[in-house]
VMD Tcl script that draws the C-alpha trace (Angstrom):
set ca {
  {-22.82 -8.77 -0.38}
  {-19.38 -7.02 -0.53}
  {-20.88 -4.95 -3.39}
  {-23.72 -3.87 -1.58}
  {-21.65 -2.69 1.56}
  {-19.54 -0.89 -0.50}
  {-22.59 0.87 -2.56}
  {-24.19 1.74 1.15}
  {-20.94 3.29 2.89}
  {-21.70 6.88 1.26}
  {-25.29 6.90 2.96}
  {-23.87 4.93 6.62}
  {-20.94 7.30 6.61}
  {-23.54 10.42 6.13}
  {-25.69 9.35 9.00}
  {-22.93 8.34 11.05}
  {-21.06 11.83 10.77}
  {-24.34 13.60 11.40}
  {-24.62 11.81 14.37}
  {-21.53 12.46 15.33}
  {-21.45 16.49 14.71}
  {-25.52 16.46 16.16}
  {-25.54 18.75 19.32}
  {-28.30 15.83 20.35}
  {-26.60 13.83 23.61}
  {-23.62 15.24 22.73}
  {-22.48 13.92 25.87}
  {-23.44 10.72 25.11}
  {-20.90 7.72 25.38}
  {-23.18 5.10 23.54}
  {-24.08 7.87 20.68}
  {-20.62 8.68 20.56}
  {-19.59 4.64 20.60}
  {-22.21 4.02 17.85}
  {-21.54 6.73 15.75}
  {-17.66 6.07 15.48}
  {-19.07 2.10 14.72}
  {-21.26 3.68 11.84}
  {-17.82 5.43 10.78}
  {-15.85 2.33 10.93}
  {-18.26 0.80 8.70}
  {-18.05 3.43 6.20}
  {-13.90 3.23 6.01}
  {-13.93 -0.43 6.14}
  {-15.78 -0.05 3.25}
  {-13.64 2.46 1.29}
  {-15.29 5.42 1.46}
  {-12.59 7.74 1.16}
  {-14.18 10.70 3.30}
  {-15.16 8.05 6.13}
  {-11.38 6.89 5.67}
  {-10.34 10.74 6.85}
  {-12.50 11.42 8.91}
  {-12.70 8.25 10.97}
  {-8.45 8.03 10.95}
  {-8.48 11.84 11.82}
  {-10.50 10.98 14.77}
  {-8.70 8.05 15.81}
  {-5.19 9.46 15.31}
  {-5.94 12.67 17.22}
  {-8.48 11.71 20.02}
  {-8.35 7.86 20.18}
  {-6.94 6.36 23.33}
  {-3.62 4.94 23.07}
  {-0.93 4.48 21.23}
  {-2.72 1.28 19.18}
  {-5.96 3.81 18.34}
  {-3.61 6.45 17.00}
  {-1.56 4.35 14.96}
  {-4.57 2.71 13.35}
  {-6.00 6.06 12.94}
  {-3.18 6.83 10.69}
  {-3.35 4.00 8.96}
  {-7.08 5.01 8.06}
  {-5.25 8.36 6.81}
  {-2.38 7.13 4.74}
  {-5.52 4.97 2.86}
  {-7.99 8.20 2.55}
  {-4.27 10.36 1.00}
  {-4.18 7.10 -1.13}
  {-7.32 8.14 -2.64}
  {-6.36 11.52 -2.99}
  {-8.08 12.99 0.27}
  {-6.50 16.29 0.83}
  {-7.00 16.64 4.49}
  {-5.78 13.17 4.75}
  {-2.62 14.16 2.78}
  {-1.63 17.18 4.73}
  {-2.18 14.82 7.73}
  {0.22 12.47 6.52}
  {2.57 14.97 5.49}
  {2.76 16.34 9.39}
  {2.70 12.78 10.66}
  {5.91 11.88 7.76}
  {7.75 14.91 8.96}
  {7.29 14.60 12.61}
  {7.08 10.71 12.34}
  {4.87 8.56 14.53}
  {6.03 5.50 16.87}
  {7.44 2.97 14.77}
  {5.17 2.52 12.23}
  {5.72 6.30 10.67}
  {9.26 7.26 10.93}
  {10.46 10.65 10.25}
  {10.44 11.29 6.19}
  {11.04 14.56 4.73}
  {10.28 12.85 1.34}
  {7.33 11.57 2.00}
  {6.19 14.23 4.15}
  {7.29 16.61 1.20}
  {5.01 14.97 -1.53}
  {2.45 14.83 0.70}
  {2.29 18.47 1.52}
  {2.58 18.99 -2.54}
  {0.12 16.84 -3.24}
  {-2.28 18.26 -0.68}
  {-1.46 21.70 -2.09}
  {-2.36 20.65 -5.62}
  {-5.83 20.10 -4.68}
  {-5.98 23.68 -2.76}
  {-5.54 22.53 1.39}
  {-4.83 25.70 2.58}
  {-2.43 24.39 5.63}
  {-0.61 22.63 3.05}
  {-0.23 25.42 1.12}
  {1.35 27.28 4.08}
  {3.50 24.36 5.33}
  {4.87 24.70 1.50}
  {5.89 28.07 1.67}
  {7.16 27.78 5.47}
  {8.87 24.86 3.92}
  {10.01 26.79 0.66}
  {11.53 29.77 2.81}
  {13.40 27.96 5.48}
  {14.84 25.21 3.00}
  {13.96 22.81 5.61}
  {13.25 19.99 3.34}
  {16.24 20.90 0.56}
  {16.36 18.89 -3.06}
  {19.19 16.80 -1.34}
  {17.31 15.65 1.65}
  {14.16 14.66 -0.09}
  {16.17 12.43 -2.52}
}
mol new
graphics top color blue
foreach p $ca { graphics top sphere $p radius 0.5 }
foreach p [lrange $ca 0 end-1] q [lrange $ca 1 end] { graphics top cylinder $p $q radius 0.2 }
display resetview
């Protein structure tokens, strides 16, 4: 059964996010409720797009402080898995830290931001060179 979850997530997590961008009852709570359900599902399930895009939502729009840290839990699994928008949002929420759960860490914000630049994330990119210039995050900090 696990198997079969995990081989529907790609098609749950498609009609889920179309849902969710549809300009259909966009003003919708129950849409909205059942579409971030459908999204759940998806993550849960380890699709790694439903894992960034469901965290991204939590972490930045979810109600209270709970919501937001599970959201980035949901991101630090996508980056895991080599998301890139997931990584550059780990490497802001590293480098700014979050509650207790993310404290500040300009190493792991660092690799995060490198990482995220590898696979061409254009704010990471940026946050590299910002980062490069200023010598925020120097060789003896992040080590």
């Amino acid at each position: 059964m696990r198997l079969l979850m995990k081989l529907l997530s790609p098609l749950v997590f498609w009609v889920g996010y179309g849902l969710f961008r549809s300009p259909l009852l966009r003003r919708s709570r129950s849409r909205h409720n059942w579409a971030m359900k459908v999204l759940r599902f998806a993550a849960d399930n380890g699709h790694r797009r439903a894992l960034s895009v469901y965290g991204h939502l939590l972490h930045f729009r979810g109600e209270g402080v709970a919501n937001r840290i599970q959201g980035a839990i949901y991101l630090q699994r996508a980056a895991e898995m080599g998301d890139s928008k997931a990584l550059y949002q780990m490497g802001r929420i590293h480098e700014n830290g979050y509650e207790h759960h993310f404290p500040v860490d300009p190493a792991k914000a660092l690799e995060a931001y490198r990482q995220a630049a590898e696979l061409g994330h254009p704010l990471a990119i940026r946050r590299m060179e910002q980062l490069d210039e200023s010598g925020e995050f120097d060789s003896e900090q992040t080590h």
